[in-house]
SEFIGU-85323 format. One record per residue: z negated, x negated, y negated of N, C-alpha, C, CB in turn; residue in three letters. Coordinates in nm, 4 decimals. Glycine has a CB too. Layout:
ATOM        nz        nx        ny       caz       cax       cay        cz        cx        cy       cbz       cbx       cby  resn
ATOM         Z         X         Y         Z         X         Y         Z         X         Y         Z         X         Y   ala
...
% end
This chain:
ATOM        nz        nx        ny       caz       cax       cay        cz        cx        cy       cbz       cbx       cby  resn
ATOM   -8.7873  -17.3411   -5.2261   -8.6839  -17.3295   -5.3268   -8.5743  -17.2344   -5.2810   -8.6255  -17.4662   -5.3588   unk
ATOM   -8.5158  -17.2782   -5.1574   -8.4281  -17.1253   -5.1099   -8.4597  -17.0087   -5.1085   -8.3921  -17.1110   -4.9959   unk
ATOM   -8.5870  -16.9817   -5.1107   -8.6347  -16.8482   -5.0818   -8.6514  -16.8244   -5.2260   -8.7689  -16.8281   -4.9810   unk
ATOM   -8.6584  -16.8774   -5.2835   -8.6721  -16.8106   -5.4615   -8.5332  -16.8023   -5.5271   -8.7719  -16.9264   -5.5819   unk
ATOM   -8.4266  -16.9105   -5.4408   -8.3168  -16.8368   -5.5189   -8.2700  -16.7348   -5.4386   -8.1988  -16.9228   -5.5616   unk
ATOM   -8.3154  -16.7018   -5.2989   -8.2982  -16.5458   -5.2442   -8.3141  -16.4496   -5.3126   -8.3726  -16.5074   -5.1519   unk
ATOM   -8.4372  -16.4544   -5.3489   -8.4872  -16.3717   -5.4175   -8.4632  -16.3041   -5.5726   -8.5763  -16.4160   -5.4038   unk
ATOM   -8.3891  -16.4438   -5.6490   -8.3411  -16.4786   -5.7194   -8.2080  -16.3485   -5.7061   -8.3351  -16.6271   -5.7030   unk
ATOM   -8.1236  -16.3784   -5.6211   -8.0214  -16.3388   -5.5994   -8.0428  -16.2055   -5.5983   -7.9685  -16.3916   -5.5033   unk
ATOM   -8.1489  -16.1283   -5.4827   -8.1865  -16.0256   -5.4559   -8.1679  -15.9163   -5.5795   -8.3090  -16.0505   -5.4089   unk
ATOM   -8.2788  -15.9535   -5.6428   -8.2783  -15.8846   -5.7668   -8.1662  -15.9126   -5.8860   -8.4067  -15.9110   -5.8178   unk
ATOM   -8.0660  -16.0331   -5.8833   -7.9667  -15.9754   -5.9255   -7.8772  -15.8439   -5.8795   -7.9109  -16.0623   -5.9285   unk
ATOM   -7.8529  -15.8950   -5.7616   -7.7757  -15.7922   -5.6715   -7.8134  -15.6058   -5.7204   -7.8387  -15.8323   -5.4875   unk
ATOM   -7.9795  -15.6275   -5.7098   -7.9762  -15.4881   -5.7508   -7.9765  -15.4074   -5.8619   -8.0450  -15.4504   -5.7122   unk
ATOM   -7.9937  -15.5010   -5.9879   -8.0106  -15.4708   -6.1057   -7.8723  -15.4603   -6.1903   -8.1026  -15.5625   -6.1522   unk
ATOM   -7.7725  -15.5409   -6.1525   -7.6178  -15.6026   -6.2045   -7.5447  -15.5445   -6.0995   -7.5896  -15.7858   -6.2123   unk
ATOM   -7.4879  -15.3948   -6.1568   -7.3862  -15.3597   -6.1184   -7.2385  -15.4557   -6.0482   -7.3724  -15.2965   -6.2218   unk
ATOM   -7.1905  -15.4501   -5.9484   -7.0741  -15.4688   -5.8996   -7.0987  -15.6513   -5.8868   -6.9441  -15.3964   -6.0052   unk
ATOM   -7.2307  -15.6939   -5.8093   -7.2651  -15.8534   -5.8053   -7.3448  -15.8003   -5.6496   -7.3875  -15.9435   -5.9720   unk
ATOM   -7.2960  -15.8605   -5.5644   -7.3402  -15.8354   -5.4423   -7.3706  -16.0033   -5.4058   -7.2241  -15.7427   -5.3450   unk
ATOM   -7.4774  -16.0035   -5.3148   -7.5743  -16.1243   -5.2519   -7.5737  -16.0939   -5.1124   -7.7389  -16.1305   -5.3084   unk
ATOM   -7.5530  -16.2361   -5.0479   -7.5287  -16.1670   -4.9296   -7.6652  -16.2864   -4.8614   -7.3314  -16.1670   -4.8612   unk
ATOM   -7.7119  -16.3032   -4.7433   -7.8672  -16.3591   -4.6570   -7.8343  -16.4818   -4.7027   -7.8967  -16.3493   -4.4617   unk
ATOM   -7.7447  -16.5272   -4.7162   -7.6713  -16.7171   -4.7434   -7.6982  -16.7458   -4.8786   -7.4698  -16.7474   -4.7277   unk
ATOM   -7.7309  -16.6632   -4.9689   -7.7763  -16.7136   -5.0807   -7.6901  -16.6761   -5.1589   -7.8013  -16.8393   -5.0864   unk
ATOM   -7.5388  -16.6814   -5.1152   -7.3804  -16.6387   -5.2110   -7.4254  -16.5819   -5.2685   -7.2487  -16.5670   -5.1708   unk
ATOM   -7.3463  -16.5494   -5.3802   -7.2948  -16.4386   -5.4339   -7.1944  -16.4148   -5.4523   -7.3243  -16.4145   -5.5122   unk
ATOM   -7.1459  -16.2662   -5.4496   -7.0037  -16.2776   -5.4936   -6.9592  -16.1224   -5.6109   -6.8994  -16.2821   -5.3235   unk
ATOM   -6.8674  -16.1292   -5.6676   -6.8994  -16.0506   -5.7558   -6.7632  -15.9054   -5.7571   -6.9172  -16.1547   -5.8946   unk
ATOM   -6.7680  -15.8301   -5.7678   -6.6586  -15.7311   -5.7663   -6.6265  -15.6368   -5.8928   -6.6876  -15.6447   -5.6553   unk
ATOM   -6.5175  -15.5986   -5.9335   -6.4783  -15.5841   -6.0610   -6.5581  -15.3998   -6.0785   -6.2775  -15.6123   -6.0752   unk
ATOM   -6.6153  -15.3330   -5.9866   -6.6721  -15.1956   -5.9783   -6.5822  -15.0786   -5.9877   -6.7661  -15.1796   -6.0793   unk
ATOM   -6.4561  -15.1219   -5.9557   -6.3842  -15.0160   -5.9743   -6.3074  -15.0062   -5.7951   -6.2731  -15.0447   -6.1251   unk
ATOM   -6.3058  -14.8700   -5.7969   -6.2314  -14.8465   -5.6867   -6.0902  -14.8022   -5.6813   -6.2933  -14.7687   -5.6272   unk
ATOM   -5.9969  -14.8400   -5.5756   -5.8490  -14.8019   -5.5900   -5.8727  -14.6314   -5.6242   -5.7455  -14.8410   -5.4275   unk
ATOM   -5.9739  -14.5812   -5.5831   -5.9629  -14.4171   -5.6171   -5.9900  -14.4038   -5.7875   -6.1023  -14.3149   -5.5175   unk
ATOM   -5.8993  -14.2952   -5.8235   -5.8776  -14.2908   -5.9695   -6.0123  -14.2434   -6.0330   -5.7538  -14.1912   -6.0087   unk
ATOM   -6.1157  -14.3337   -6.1321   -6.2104  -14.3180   -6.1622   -6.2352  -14.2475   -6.2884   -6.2498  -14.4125   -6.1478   unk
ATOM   -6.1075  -14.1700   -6.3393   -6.1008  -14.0921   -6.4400   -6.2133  -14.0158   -6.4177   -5.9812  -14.0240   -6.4552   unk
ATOM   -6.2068  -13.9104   -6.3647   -6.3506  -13.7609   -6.3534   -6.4364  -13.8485   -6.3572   -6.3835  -13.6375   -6.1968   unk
ATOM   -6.4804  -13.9632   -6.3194   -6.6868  -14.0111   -6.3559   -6.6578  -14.0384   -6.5289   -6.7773  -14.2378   -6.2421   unk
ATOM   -6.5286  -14.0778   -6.6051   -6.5784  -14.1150   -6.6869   -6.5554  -13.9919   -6.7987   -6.5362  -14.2462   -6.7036   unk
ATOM   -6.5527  -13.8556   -6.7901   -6.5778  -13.7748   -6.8362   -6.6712  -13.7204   -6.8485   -6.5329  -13.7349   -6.8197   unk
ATOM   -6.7590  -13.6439   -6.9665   -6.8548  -13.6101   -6.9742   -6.9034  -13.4871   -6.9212   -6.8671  -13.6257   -7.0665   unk
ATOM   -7.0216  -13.4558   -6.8698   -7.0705  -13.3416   -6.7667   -7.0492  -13.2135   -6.8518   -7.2436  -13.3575   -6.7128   unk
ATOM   -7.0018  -13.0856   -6.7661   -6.9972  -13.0055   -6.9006   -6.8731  -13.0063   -6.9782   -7.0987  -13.0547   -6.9929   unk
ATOM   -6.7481  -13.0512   -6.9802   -6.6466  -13.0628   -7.0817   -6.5644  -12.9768   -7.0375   -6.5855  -13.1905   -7.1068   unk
ATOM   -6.5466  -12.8585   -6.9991   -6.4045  -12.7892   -7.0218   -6.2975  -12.8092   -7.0625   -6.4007  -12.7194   -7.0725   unk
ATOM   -6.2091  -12.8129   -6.9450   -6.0467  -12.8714   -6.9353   -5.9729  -12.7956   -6.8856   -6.0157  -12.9885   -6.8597   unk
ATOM   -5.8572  -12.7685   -6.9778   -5.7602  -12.6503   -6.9422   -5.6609  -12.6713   -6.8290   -5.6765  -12.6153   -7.0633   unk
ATOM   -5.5436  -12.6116   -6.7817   -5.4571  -12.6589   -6.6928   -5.4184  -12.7619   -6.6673   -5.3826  -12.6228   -6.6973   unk
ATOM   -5.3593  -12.8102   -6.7873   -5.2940  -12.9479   -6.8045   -5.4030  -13.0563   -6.8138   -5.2013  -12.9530   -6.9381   unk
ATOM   -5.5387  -13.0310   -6.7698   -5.6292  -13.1452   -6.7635   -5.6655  -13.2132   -6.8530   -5.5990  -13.2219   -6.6998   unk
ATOM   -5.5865  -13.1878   -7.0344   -5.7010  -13.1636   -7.1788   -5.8046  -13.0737   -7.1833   -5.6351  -13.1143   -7.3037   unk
ATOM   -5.8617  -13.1589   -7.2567   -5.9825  -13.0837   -7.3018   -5.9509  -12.8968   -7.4139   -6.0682  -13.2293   -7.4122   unk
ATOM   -6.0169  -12.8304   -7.3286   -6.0172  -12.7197   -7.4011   -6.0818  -12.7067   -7.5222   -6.0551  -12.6369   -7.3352   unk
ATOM   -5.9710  -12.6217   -7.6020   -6.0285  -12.6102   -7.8219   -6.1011  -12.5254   -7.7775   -5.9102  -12.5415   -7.9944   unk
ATOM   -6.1381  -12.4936   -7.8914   -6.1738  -12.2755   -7.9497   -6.1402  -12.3391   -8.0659   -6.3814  -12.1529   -7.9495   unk
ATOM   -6.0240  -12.2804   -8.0957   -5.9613  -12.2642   -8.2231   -6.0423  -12.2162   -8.3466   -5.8579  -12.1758   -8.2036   unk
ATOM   -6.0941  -12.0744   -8.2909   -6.2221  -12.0439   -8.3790   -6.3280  -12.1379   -8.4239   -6.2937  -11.9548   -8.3159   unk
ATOM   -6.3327  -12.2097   -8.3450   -6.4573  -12.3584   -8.4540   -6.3771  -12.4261   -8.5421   -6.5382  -12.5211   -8.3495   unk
ATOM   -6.2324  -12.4412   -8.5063   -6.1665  -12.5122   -8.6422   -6.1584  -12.4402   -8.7468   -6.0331  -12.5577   -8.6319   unk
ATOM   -6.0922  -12.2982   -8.7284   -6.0729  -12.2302   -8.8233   -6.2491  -12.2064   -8.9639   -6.0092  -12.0912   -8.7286   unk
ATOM   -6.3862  -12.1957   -8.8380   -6.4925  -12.2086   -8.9310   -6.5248  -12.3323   -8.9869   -6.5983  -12.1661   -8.8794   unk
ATOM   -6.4967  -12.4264   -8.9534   -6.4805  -12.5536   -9.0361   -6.4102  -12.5897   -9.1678   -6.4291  -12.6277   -8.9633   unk
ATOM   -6.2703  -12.5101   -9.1030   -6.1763  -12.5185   -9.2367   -6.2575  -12.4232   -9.3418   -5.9996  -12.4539   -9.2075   unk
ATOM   -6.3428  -12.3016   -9.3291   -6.3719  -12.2207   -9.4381   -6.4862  -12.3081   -9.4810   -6.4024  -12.0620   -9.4082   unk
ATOM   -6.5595  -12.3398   -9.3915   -6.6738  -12.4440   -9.4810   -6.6518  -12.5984   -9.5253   -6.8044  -12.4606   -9.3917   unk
ATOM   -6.5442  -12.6320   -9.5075   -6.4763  -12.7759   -9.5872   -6.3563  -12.7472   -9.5927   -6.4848  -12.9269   -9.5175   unk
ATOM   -6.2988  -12.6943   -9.7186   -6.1798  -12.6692   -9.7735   -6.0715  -12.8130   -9.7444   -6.2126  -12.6318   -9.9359   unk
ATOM   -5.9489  -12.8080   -9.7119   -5.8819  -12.9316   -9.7125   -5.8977  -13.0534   -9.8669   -5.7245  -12.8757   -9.6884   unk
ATOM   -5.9165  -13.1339   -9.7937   -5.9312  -13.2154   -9.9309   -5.8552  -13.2581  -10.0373   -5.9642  -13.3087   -9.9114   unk
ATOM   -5.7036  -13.2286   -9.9523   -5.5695  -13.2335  -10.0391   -5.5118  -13.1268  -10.1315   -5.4681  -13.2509   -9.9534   unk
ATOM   -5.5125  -13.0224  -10.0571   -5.5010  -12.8925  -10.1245   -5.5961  -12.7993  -10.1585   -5.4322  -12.8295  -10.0662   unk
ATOM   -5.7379  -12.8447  -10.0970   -5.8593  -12.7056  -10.1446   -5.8553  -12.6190  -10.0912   -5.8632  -12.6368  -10.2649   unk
ATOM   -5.7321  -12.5666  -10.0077   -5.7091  -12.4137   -9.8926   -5.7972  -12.4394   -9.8357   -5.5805  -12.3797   -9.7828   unk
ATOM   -5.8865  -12.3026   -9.7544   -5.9548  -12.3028   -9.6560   -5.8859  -12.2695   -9.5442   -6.0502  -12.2368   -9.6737   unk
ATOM   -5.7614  -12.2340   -9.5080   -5.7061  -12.1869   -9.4028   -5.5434  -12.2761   -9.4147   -5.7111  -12.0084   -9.4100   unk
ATOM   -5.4840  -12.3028   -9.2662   -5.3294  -12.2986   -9.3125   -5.3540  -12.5348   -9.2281   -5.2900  -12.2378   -9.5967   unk
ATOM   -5.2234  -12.5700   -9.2805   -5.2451  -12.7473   -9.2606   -5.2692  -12.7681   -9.3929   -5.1053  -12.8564   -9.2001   unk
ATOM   -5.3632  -12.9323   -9.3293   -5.3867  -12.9671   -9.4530   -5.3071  -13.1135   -9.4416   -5.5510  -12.9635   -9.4932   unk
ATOM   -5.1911  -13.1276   -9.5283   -5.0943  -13.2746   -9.5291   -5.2096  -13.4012   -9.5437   -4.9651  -13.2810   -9.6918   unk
ATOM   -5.1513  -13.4510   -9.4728   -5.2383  -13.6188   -9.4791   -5.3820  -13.6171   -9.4212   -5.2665  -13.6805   -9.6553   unk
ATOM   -5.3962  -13.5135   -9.3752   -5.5619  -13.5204   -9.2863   -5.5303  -13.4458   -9.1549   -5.7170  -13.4213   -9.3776   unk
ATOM   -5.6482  -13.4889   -9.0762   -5.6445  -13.4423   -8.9303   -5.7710  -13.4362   -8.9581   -5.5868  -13.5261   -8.7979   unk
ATOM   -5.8502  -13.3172   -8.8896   -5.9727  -13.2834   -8.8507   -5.9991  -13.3414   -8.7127   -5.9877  -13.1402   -8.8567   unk
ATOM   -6.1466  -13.4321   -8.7269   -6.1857  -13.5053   -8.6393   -6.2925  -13.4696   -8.5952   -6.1873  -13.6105   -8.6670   unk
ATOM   -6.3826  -13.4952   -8.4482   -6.4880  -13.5040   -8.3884   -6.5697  -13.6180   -8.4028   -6.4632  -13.4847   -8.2808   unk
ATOM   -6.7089  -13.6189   -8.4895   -6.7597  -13.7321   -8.4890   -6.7880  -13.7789   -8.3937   -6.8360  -13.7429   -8.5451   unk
ATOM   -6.8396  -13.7145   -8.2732   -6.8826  -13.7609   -8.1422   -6.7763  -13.7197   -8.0689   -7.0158  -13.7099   -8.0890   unk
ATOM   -6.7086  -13.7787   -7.9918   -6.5412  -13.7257   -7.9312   -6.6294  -13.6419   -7.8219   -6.3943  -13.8785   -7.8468   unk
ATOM   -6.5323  -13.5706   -7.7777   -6.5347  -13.4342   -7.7197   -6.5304  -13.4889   -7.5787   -6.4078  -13.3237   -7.7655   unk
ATOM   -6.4898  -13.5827   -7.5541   -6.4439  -13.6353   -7.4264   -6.6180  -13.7301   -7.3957   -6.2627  -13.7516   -7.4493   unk
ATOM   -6.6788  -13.7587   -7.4625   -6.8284  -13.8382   -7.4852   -6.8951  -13.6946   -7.5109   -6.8465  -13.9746   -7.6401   unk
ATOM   -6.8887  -13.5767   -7.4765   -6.9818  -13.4863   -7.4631   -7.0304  -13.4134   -7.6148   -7.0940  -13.5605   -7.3874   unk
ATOM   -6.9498  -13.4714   -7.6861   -6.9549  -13.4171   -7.8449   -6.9317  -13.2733   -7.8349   -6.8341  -13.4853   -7.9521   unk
ATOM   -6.9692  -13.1761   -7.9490   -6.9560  -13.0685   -7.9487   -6.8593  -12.9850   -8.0132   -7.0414  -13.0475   -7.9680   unk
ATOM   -6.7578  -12.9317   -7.9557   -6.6364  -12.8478   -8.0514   -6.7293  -12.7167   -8.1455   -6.4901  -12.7526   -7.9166   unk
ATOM   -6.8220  -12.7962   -8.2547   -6.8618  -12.6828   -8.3669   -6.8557  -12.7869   -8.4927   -7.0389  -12.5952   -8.3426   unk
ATOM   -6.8148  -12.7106   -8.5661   -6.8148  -12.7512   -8.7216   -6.9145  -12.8432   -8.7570   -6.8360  -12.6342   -8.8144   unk
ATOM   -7.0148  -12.8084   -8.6707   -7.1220  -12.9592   -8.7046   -7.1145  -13.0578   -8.6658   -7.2405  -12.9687   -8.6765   unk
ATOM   -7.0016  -13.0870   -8.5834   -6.9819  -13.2418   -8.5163   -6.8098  -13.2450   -8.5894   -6.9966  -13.2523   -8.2837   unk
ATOM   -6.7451  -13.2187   -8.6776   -6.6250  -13.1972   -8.7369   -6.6223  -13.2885   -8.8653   -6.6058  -13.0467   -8.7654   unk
ATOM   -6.5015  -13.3230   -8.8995   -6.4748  -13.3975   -9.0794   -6.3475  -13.3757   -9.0715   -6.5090  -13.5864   -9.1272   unk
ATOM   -6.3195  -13.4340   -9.1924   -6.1947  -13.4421   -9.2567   -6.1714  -13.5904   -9.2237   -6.1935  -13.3991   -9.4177   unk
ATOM   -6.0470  -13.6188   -9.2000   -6.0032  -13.7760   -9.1709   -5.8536  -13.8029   -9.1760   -6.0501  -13.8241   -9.0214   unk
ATOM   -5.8109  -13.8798   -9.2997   -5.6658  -13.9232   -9.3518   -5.6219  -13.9484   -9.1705   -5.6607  -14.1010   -9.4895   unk
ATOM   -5.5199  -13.9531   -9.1524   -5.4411  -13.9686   -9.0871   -5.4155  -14.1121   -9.0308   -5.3607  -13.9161   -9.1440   unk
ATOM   -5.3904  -14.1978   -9.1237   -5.4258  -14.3607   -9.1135   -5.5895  -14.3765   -9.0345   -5.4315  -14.4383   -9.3025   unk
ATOM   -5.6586  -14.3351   -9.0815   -5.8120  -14.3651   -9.0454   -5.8008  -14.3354   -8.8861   -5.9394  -14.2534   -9.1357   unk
ATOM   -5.7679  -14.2063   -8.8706   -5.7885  -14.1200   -8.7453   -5.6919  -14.2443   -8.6297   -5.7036  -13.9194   -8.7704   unk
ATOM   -5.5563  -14.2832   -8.6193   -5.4876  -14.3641   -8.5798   -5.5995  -14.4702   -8.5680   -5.3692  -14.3831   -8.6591   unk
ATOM   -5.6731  -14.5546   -8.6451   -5.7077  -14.6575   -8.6205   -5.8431  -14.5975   -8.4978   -5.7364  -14.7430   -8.7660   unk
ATOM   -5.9393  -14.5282   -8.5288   -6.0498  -14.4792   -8.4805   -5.9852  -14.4369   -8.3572   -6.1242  -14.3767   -8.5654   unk
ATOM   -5.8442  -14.4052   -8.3060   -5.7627  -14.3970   -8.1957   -5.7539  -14.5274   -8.1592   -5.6356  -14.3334   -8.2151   unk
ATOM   -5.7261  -14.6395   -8.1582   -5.7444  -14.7037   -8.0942   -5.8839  -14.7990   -8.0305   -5.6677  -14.7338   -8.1343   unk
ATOM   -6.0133  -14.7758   -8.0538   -6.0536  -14.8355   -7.9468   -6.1516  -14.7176   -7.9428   -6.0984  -14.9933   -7.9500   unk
ATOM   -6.1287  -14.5930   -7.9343   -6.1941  -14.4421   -7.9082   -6.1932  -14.4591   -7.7353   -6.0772  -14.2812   -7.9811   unk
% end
């Protein structure tokens, strides 16, 4: 019976992140984070970031967005559009792509909420 909850343990240990087993059968469990700032792993490979450590635009993909979805408030293809923010369906920061094909239109209210658990 000890040796099966060794074993038991074993293969928790290796399968379940941040659950360590130690020869005694313990376990004990650790939260997986280290005092070192784990920001850069949780960015996506590939994301271009300017000085200030945002993510870099090309303005030019908004601007072709705006000509192929006119603002929904005013119909301009160029210029702001009041009460909308242009959004990334797949955030940019999750490896989404800054082109008009990963882009929408999104009220302002919406965008705020989709800000908080983004």
């Amino acid at each position: 019976m000890r040796l099966a909850a060794l074993a038991l343990a074993t293969v928790v240990a290796c399968t379940a992140p941040g659950v360590l087993a130690s020869a005694s059968g313990s376990t004990s469990y650790s939260s997986g984070y280290s005092a070192v700032s784990s920001r850069s792993s949780t960015t996506a490979p590939g994301v271009h970031r300017d000085s200030h450590g945002k993510i870099a635009r090309d303005p030019r993909q908004t601007n072709a967005f705006k000509k192929q979805h006119p603002c929904p408030s005013t119909g301009k293809t160029s210029g702001s559009c009041p009460g909308y923010v242009i959004d990334h369906i797949k955030p940019l920061k999750r490896g989404g792509a800054d082109t008009p094909s990963n882009m929408q239109w999104q009220t302002e209210g919406a965008a705020k909420q989709k800000d908080k658990w983004e």
